[in-house]
C-alpha positions as CSV (number, residue, x, y, z in Angstrom):
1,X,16.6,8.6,14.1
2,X,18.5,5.0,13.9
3,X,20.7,3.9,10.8
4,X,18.1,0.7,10.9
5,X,15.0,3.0,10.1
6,X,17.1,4.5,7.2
7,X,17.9,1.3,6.0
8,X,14.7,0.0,6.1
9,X,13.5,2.6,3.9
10,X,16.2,2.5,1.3
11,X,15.9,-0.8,1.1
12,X,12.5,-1.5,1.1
13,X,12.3,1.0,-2.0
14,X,15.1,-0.5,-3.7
15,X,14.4,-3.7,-3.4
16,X,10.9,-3.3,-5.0
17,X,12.1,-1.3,-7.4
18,X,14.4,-3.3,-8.5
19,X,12.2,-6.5,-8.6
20,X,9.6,-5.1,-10.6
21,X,11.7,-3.5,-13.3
22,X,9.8,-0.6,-13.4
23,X,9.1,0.7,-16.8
24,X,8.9,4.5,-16.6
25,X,7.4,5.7,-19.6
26,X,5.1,3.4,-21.7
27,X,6.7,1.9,-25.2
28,X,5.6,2.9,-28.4
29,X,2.9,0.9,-29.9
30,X,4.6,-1.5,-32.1
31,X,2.5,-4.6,-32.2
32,X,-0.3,-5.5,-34.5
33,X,-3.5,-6.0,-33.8
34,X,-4.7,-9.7,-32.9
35,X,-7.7,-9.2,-31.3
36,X,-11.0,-6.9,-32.1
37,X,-12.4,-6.8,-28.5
38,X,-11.9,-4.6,-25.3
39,X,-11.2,-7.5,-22.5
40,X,-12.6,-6.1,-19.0
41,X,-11.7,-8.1,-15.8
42,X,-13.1,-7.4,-12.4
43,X,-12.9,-9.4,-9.0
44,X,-12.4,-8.9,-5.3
45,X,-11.6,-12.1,-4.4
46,X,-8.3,-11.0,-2.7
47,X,-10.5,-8.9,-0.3
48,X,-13.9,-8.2,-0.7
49,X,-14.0,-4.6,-0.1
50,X,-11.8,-3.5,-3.3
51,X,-11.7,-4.7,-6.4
52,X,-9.2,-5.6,-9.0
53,X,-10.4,-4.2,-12.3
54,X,-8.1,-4.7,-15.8
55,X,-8.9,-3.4,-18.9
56,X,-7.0,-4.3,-22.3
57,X,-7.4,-2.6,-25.8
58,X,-7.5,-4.6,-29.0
59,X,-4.2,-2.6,-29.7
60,X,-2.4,-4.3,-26.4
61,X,-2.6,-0.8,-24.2
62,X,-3.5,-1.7,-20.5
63,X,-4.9,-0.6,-17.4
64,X,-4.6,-2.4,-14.0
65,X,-6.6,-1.2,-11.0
66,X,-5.6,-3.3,-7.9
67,X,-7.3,-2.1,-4.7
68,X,-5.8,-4.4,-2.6
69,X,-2.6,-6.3,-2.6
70,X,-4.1,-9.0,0.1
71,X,-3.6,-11.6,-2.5
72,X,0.0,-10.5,-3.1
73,X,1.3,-8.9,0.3
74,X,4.6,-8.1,-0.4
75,X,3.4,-6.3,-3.5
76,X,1.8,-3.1,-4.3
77,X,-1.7,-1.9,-4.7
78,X,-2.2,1.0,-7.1
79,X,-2.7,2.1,-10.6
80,X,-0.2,0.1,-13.9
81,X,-0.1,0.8,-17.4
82,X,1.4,-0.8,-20.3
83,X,1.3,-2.6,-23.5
84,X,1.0,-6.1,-23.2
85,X,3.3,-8.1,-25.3
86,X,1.6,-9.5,-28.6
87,X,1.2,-13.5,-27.8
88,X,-0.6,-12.7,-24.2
89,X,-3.3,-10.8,-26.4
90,X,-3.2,-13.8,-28.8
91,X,-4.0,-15.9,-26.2
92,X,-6.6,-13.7,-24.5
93,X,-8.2,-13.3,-27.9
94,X,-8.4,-17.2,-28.2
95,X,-9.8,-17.9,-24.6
96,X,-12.3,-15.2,-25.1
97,X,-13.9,-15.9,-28.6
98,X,-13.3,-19.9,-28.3
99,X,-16.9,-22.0,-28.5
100,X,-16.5,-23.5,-25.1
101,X,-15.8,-19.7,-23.2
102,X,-19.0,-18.1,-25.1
103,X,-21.3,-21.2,-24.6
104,X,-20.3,-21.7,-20.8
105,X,-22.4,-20.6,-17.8
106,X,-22.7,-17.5,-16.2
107,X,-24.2,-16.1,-12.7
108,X,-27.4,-14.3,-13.0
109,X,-26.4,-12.0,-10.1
110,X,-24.9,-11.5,-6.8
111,X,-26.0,-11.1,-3.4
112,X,-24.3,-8.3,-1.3
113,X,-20.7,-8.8,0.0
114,X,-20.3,-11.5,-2.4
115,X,-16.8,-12.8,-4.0
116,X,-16.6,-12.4,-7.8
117,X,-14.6,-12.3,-10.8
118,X,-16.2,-10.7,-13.9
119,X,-14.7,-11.1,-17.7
120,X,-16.5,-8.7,-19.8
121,X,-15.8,-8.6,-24.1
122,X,-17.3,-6.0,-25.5
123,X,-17.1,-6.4,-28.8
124,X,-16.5,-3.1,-31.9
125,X,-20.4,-2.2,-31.4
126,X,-20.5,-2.0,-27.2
127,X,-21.8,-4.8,-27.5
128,X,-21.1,-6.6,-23.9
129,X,-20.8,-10.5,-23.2
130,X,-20.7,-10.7,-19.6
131,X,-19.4,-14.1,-18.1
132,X,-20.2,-13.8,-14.1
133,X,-18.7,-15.9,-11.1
134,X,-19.8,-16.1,-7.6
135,X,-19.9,-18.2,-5.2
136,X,-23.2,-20.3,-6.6
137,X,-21.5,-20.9,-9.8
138,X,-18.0,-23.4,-10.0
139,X,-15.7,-22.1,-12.1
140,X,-16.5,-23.4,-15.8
141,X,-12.7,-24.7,-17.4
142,X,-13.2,-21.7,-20.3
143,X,-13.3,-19.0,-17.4
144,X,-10.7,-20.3,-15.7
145,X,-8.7,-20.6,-18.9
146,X,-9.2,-17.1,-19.7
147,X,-8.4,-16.0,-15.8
148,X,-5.0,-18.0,-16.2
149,X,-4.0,-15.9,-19.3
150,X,-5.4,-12.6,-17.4
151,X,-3.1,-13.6,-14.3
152,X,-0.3,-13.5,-16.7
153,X,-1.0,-10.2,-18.1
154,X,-2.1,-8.6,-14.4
155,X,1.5,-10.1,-13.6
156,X,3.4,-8.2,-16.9
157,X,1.5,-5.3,-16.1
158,X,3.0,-5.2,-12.3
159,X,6.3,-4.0,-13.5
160,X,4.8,-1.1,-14.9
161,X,3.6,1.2,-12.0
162,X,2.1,4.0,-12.5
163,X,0.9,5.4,-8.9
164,X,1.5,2.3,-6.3
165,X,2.4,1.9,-2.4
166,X,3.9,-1.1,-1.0
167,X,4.1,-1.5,2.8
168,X,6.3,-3.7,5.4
169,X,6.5,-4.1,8.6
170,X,9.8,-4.1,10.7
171,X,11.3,-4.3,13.4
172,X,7.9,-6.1,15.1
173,X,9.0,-8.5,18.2
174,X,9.1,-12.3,17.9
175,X,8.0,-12.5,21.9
176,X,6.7,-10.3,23.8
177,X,5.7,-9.6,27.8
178,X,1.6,-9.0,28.8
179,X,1.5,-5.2,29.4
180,X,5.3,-4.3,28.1
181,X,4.9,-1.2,25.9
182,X,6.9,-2.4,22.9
183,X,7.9,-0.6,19.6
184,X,7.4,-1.9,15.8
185,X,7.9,0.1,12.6
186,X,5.7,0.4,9.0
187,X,7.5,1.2,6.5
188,X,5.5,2.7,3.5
189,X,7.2,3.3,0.0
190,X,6.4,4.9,-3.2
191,X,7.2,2.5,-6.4
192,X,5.6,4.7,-8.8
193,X,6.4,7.2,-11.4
194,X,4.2,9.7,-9.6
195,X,4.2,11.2,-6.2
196,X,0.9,11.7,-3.8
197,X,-0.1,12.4,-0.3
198,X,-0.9,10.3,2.4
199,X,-3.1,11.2,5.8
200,X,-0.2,11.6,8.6
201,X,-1.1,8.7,11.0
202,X,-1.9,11.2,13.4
203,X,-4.8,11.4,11.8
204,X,-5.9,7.7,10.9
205,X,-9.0,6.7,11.9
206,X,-10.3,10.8,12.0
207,X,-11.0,10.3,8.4
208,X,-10.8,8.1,5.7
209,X,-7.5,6.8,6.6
210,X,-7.1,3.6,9.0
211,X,-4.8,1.4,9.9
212,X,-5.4,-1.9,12.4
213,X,-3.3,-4.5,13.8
214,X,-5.3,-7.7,14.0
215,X,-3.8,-10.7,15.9
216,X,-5.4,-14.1,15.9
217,X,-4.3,-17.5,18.2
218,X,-2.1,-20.0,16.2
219,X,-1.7,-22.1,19.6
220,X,-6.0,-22.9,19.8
221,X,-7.4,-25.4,16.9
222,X,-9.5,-23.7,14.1
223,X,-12.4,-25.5,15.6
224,X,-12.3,-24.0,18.6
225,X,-11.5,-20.1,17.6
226,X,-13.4,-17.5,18.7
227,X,-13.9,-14.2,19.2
228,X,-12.0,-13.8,22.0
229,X,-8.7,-15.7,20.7
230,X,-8.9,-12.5,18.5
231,X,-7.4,-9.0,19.1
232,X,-7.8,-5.5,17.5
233,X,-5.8,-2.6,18.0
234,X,-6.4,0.5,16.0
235,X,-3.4,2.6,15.1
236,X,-3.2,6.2,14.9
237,X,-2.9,9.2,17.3
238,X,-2.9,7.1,20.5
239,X,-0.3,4.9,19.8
240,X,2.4,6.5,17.1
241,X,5.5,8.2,18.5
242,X,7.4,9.1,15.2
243,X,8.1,9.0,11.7
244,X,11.6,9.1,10.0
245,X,11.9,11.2,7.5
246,X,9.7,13.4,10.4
247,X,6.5,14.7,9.8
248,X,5.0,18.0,9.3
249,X,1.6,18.6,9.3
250,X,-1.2,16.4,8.9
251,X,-0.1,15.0,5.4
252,X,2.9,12.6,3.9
253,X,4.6,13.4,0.2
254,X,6.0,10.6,-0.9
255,X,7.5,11.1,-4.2
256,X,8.7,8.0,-7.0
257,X,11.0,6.2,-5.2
258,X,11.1,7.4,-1.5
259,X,9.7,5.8,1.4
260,X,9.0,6.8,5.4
261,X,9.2,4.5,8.6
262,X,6.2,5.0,11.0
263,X,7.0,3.6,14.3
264,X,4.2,2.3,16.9
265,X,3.7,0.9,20.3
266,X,1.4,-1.7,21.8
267,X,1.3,-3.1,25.6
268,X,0.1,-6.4,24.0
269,X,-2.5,-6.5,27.1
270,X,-3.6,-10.0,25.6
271,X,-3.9,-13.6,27.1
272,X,-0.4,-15.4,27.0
273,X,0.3,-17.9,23.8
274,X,1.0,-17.5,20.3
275,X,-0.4,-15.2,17.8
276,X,-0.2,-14.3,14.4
277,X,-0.4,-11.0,13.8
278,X,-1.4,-8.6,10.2
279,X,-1.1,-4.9,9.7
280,X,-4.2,-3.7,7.6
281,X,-4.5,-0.3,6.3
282,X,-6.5,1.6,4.3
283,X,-5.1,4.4,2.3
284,X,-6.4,7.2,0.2
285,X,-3.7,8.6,-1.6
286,X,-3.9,12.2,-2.7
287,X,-2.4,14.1,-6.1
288,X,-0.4,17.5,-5.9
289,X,-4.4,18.6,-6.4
290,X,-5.1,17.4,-3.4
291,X,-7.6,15.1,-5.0
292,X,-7.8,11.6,-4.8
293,X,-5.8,9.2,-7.0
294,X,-7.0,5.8,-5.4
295,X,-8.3,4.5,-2.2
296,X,-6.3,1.4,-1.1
297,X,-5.7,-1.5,1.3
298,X,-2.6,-2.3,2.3
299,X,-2.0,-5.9,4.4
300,X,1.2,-7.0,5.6
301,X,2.8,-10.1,5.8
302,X,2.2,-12.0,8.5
303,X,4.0,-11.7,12.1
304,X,4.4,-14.4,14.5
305,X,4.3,-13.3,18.3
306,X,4.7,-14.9,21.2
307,X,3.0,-13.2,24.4
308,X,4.1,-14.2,27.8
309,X,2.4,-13.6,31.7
310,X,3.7,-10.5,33.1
């Protein structure tokens, strides 16, 4: 295995870790109480087919579900938890009780597949107020008020990971020739406390795991994209060659802090010009029990390619 792929790991790890300020174990509780409700966020506006979902106790203990970091890409997607400091649940409890948030509109429902944000206060008898976005409704100002404040708190709560993956991709050529195998590398670390198990990519695509490249024309105008300025590749068995650390087995243990560099190969078979290309993956990541923690989605930055005739 090359020095590169070691030094992609360590420092993809490190350099998260380090960024994020990772909290290991939550503080005590030492805040009083400023507000009386449970505050419940949901939304899958950074991709529609996971949601974000944050829930914060009246005493400032949170949880922060984000299925997909397609809305943050060089970030993680996983499970958080912490205490949120006291004047972001001041300010919560304001944009959530004011006049203007519990007198403005709400969505009546939504059709399948689409985009939402939901704030939920339940109040100390379960008693819900549900304030609903779609796409039918603009965004009343109290909602988005309350969103900002939530951002800030979703934000805080980052730096406390509790089970989280990051992914980046390396290594991935700049230009490429039409039918040239060529090599590129995911690297996948673990920036939580706790370790879990990942499907081997050996086996993406067999089950729940899968992982796609998806390249779309940059040189073509918007108006005139298609489907066939487009191109898939699914990634798994046919097209992985080897993992450093290796693999054993059809599973991955990543524990806090480690990480492992997955290298692929394409022909890029496509029609010469320039592309732009994303790595999207869906993950289910395992516990020691071999049950599931979290199923997420993973989407890289994005990769510019140029493909040339043969």
């Amino acid at each position: 295995m090359t020095s590169v792929w070691r030094f992609s790991i360590v420092w993809l790890v490190a350099t998260l870790l380090g960024g994020l300020s990772v909290i290991v174990a939550m503080p005590a509780l030492a805040q009083e109480k400023s507000m009386s409700n449970i505050i419940s966020y949901t939304s899958n506006k950074a991709d529609d087919r996971f949601e974000t979902e944050l829930t914060v106790r009246p005493d400032g203990a949170a949880v922060l579900k984000i299925g997909s970091n397609r809305d943050r890409r060089s970030g993680p997607a996983g499970l958080f938890r912490a205490v949120v400091p006291a004047h972001l649940i001041a300010q919560l409890s304001r944009d959530t009780t004011s006049p203007a948030f519990l007198g403005a509109p709400s969505q009546v429902q939504l059709v399948p597949d689409e985009t939402f944000r939901e704030i939920k206060v339940i109040g100390p008898e379960n008693s819900p107020l549900v304030k609903l976005v779609g796409e039918e409704l603009a965004t009343p100002a109290p909602f988005a008020q309350a969103e900002s404040t939530i951002e800030s708190i979703i934000l805080f709560l980052l730096k406390s990971p509790v089970v989280a993956i990051v992914m980046q991709v390396s290594m991935f050529p700049e230009q490429v020739i039409a039918g040239q195998r060529t090599p590129f590398d995911l690297v996948l670390g673990n920036v939580g406390q706790k370790p879990f198990f990942l499907d081997a990519p050996t086996q993406w695509g067999e089950k729940a795991s899968q992982g796609d490249l998806v390249a779309v024309r940059t040189d073509i105008p918007l108006a005139e994209l298609s489907s066939a300025h487009q191109q898939f590749l699914p990634l798994g068995r046919s097209n992985f060659e080897v993992a450093n650390p290796s693999i054993i087995g059809p599973r991955v243990r990543l524990g806090s802090g480690e990480g492992i560099a997955l290298r692929f190969q394409s022909d890029f078979s496509w029609e010469p010009g320039r592309y732009k290309v994303d790595i999207d993956l869906v993950l289910p990541l395992l516990g020691d029990d071999d049950k599931p923690l979290m199923l997420v989605g993973l989407v890289s930055e994005s990769k510019p390619v140029s493909v040339s005739a043969k």
